[in-house]
C-alpha positions in Angstrom: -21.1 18.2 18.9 -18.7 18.0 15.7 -19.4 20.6 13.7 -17.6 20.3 10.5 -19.0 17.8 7.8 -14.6 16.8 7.0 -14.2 15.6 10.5 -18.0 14.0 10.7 -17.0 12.0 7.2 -13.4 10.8 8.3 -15.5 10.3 12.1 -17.6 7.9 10.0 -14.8 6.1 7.8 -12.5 5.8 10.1 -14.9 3.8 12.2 -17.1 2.4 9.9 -19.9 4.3 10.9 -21.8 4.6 7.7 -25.3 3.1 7.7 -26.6 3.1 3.9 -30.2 3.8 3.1 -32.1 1.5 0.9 -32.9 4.6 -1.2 -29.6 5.5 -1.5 -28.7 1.7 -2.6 -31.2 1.9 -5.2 -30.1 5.5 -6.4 -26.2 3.7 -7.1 -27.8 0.5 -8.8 -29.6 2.8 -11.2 -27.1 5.4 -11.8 -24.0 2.9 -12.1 -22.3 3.9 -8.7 -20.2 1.6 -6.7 -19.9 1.2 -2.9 -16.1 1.7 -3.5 -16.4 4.6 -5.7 -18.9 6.2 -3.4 -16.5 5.8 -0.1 -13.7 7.4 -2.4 -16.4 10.4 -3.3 -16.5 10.7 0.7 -13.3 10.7 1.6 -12.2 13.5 -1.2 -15.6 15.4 -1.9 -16.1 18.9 -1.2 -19.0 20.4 0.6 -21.6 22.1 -1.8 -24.1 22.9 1.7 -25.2 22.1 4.8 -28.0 22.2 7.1 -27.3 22.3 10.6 -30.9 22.7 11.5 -32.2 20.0 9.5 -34.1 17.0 11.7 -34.1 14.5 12.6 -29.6 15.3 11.8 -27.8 17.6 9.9 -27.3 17.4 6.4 -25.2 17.8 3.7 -24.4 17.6 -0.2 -20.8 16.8 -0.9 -19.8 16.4 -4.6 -17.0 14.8 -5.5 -15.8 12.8 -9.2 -16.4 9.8 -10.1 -13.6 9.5 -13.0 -15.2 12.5 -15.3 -18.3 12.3 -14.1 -19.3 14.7 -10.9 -21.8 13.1 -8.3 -23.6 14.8 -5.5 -24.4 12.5 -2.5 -26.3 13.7 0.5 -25.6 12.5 4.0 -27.1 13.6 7.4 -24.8 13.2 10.2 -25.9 11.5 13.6 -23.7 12.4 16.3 -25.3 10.0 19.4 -23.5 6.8 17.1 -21.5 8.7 16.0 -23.1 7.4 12.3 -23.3 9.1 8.6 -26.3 7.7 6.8 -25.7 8.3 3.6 -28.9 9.4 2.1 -28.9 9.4 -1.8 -26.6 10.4 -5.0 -27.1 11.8 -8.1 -25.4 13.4 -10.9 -26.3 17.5 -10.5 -28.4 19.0 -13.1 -27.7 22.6 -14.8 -31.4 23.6 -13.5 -30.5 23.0 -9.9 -26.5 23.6 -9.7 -24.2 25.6 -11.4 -21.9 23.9 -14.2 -19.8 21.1 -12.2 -22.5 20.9 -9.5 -20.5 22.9 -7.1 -22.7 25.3 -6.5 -26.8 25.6 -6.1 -28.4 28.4 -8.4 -30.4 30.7 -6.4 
């Protein structure tokens, strides 16, 4: 099993292995966020966390910019495709993440 979320993402683009959830379509309509702009976000963001343990796959946050504007997107990682189902995006909030969304508060 591939371990680290890099190589899972550039697993994914490299093969087109990205299966997008209707939820996460519907996030980017309503917060402005194009398919483009989200595969960029994927092939430069960093990784805020991960679960491992998470099922049915393992998860993560990456956040990555979106011109000045920082986006989180969540993806879980299924290694029998291999696929990356990207799950939803968001802009972080300063409740959840620490200024620039890098990092949860705890």
């Amino acid at each position: 099993m591939t371990t680290d979320w890099r190589q899972r993402v550039d697993i994914a683009l490299a093969g087109d292995h990205i299966r997008w959830r209707i939820h996460a379509m519907d996030r980017m309509r309503e917060r402005g966020v194009g398919t483009r702009d989200l595969l960029e976000l994927l092939r430069l963001g960093a990784l805020v966390e991960q679960d491992d343990a998470r099922r049915p796959f393992p998860t993560a946050i990456l956040l990555g910019q979106i011109g000045t504007r920082s986006l989180h997107v969540v993806v879980a990682w299924q290694d029998d495709g291999p696929v990356l189902h990207v799950i939803t995006v968001y802009d972080p909030d300063v409740l959840h993440f620490e200024a620039g969304g890098g990092k949860r508060r705890r």
